[in-house]
N, C-alpha and C positions, 0 to 999 in steps of 0.2 A: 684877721683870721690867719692864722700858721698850719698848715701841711707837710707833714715829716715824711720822705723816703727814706728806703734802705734799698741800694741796688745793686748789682755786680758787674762790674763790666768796664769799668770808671779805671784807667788806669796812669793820667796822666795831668798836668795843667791842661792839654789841649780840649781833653776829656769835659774835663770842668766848664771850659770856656764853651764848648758847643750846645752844653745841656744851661749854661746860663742864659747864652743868647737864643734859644731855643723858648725856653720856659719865660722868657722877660717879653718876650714879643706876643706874648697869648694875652687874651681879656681876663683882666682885675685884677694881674699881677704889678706890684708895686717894686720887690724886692726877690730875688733868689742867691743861696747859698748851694754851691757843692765840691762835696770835697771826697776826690778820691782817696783817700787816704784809708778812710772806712765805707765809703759808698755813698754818705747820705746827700742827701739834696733838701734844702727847706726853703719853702716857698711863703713867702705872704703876701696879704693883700688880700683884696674884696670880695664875695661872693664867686669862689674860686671853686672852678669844677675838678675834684680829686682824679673821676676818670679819664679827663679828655687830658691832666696832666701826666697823667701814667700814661696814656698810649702816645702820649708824645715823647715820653723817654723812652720809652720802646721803640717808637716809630727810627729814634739816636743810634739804635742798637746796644742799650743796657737791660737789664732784666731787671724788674721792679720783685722787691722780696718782702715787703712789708710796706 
């Protein structure tokens, strides 16, 4: 299973690294991509809950836009 963000807020490698190790330490996550560059973040892995990982990039301080 694959889950695509688009977020705003993302502006840097630190950026990147706190929403990976953010999102890699949640249940049924296998793998996470993000890249400030354009915002997005994609997630896979298992029976992966979309909301609890949106309010965890929120919870970062980015804004989830799609």
């Amino acid at each position: 299973m694959e889950i695509k963000f688009v977020t705003e807020g993302m502006a840097c490698s630190k950026c990147e690294a706190r929403v990976v190790e953010k999102l890699s330490s949640m249940a049924g996550v296998n793998a996470v991509t993000a890249k400030a560059a354009d915002g997005s973040i994609v997630v896979t892995g298992e029976n992966l809950d979309r909301d609890a990982l949106a309010q965890a990039i929120e919870d970062l301080g980015f804004d989830v836009i799609e």
